[in-house]
C-alpha positions as CSV (number, residue, x, y, z in Angstrom):
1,X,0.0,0.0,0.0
2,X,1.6,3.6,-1.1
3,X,2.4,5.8,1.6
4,X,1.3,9.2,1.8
5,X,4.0,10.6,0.4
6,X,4.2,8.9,-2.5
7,X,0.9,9.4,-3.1
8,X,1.2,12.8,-2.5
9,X,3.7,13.3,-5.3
10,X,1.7,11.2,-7.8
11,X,-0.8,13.7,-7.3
12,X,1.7,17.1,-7.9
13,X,2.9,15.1,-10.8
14,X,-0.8,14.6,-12.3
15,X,-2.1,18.0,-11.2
16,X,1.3,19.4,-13.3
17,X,1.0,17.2,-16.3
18,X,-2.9,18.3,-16.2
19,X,-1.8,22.3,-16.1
20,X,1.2,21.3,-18.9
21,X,-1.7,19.7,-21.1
22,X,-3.9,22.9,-20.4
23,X,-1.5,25.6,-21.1
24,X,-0.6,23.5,-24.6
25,X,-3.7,23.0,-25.4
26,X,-4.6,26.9,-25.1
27,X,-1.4,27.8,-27.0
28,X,-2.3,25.8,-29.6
29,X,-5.8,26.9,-29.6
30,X,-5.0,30.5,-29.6
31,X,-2.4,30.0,-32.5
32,X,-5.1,28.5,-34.6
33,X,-7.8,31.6,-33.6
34,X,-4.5,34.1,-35.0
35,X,-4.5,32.0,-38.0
36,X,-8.2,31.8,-38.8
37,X,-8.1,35.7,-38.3
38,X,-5.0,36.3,-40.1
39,X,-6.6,34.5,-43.3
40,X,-10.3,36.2,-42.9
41,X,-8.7,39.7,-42.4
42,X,-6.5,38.8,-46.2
43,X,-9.5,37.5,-47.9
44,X,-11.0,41.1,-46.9
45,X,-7.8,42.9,-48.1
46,X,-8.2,40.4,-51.4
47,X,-11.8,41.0,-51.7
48,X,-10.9,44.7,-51.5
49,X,-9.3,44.3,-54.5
50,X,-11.2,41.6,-56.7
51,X,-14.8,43.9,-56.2
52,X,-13.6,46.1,-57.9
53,X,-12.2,44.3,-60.5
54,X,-15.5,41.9,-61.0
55,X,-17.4,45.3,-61.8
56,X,-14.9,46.3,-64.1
57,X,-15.6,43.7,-66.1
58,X,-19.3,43.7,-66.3
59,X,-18.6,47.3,-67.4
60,X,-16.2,46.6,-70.1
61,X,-17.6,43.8,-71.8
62,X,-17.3,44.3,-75.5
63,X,-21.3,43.5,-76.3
64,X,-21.9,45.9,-73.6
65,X,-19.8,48.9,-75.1
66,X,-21.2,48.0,-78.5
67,X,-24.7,48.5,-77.8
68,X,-24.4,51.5,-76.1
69,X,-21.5,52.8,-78.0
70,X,-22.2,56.9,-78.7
71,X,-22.0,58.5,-82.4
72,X,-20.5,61.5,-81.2
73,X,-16.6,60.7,-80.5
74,X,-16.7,62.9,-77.9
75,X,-19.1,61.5,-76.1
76,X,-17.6,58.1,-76.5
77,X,-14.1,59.4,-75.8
78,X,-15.3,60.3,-71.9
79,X,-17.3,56.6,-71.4
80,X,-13.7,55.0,-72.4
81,X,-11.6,57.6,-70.6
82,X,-13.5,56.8,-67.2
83,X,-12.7,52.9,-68.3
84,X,-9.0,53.8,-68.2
85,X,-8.9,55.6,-65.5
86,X,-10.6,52.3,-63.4
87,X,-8.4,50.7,-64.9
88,X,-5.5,52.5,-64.2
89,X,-6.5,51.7,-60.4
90,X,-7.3,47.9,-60.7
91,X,-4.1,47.6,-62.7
92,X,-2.2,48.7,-59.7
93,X,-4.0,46.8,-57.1
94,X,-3.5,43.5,-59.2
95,X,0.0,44.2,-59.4
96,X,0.2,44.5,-55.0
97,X,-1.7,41.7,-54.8
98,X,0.7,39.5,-57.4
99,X,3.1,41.0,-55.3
100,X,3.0,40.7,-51.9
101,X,-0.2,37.9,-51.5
102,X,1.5,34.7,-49.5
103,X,-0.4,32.1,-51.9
104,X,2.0,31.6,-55.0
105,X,-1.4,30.5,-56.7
106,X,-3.2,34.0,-55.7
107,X,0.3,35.7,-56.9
108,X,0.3,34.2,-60.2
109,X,-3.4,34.2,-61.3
110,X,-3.5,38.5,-60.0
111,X,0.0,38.7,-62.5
112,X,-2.0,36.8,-65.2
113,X,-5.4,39.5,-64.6
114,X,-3.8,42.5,-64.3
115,X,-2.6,41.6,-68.0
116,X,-6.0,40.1,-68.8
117,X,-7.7,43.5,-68.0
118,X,-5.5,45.8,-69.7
119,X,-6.2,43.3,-72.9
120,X,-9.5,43.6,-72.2
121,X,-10.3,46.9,-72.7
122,X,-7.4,47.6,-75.5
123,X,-9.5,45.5,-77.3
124,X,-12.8,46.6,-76.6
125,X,-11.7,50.1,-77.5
126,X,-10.4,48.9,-80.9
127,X,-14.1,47.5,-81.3
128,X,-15.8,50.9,-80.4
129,X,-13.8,52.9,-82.7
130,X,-14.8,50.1,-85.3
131,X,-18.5,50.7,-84.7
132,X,-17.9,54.9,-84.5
133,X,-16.2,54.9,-87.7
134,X,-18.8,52.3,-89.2
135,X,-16.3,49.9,-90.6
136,X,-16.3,46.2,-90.3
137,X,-16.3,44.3,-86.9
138,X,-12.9,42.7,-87.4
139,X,-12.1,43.0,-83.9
140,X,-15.0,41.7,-82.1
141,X,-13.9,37.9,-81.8
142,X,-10.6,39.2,-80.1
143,X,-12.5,41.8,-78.3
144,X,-14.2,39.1,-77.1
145,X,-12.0,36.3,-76.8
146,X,-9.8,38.9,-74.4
147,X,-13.0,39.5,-72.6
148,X,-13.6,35.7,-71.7
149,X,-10.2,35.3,-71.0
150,X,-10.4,38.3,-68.2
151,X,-13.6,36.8,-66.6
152,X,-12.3,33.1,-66.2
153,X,-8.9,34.5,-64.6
154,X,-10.8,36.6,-62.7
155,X,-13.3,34.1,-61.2
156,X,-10.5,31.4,-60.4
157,X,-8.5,34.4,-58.7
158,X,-12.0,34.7,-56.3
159,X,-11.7,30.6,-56.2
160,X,-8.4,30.4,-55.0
161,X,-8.7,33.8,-52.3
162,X,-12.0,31.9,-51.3
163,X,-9.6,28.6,-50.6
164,X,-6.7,30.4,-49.2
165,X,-5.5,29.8,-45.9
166,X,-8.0,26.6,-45.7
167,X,-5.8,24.1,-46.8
168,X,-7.2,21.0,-47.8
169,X,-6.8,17.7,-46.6
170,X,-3.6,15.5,-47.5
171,X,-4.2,12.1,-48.7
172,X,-2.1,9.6,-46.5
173,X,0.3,8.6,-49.8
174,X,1.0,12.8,-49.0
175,X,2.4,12.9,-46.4
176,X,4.7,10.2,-46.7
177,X,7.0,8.7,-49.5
178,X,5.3,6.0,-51.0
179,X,6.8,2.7,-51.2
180,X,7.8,0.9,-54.4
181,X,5.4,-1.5,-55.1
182,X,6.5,-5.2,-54.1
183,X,4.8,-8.2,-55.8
184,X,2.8,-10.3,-53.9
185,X,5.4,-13.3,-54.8
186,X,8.0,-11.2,-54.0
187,X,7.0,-10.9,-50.3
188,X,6.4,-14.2,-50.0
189,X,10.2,-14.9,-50.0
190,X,11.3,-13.0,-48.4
191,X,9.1,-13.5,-45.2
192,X,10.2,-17.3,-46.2
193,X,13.6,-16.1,-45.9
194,X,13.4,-14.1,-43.2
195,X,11.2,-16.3,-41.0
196,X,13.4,-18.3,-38.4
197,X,14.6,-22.2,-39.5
198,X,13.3,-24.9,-37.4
């Protein structure tokens, strides 16, 4: 039967393992809440930037600027000078973003728009002067295809903020190096070789 000084100790031993456990497990748990707010507070600072951007598009879209293109150059002139000077602003944000974001994926994508943009409305322009000088649509399709292009980078740049900082799940053959692949005869000798002689 222990004495009461060994028990005593077992129980200082378990009562500081049990605050050791505690103050881990809130260290951990606190680094986690830093983490989660550390991603929410850049997919703000992202969004920031990517609203902006979404609009711009909707605003630019080469059907969009053909329909409501003006006779009167002048006229005309000032809807694409506002477009340039948006975009003048988006261009810049991109670039900070493809800059400074800490997801190579985000980084590359916000490169790859900032030059998708800037296409975007070179070529829409190319297609308004087109319809002002009433000459033939050459440059629709490219007006267009620059367009699309824009739009799809843009929306897997809002996929990849929306996924940043989650992480996803490693599948077990992940996280560790996978193992060349033995044949079934194969292991078969050599547990015969290995197993013990009688």
């Amino acid at each position: 039967m222990p004495d009461s000084t060994s028990t005593a100790v077992l129980v200082a031993l378990a009562g500081g393992l049990g605050a050791f456990a505690g103050a881990a497990l809130s260290a951990v748990l606190t680094h986690q809440g830093r983490r989660e707010e550390h991603r929410r507070e850049q997919q703000r600072t992202d969004a920031a930037v990517l609203g902006p951007v979404m609009a711009f598009l909707v605003d630019a879209d080469p059907d969009r600027l053909a329909i409501n293109v003006r006779s009167d150059a002048a006229e005309q002139e000032k809807v694409m000078s506002a477009l340039r000077e948006r975009l003048d602003g988006i261009y810049g944000s991109l670039l900070i973003l493809s800059a400074g974001h800490p997801s190579e994926q985000v980084r590359d994508l916000a490169r790859k728009l900032a030059v998708a943009v800037r296409n975007n409305l070179t070529s829409a322009s190319w297609l308004v002067n087109d319809l002002i000088r009433r000459s033939e649509l050459s440059n629709r399709d490219k007006a267009k295809e620059d367009h699309e292009q824009a739009r799809k980078l843009a929306e897997d740049l809002l996929g990849e903020i929306a996924r940043y900082g989650r992480g996803r799940p490693r599948r077990l053959s992940e996280r560790r190096p996978a193992r060349p692949s033995v044949r079934p005869e194969e292991l078969v000798a050599h547990v015969t070789r290995c197993r013990p002689q009688a």
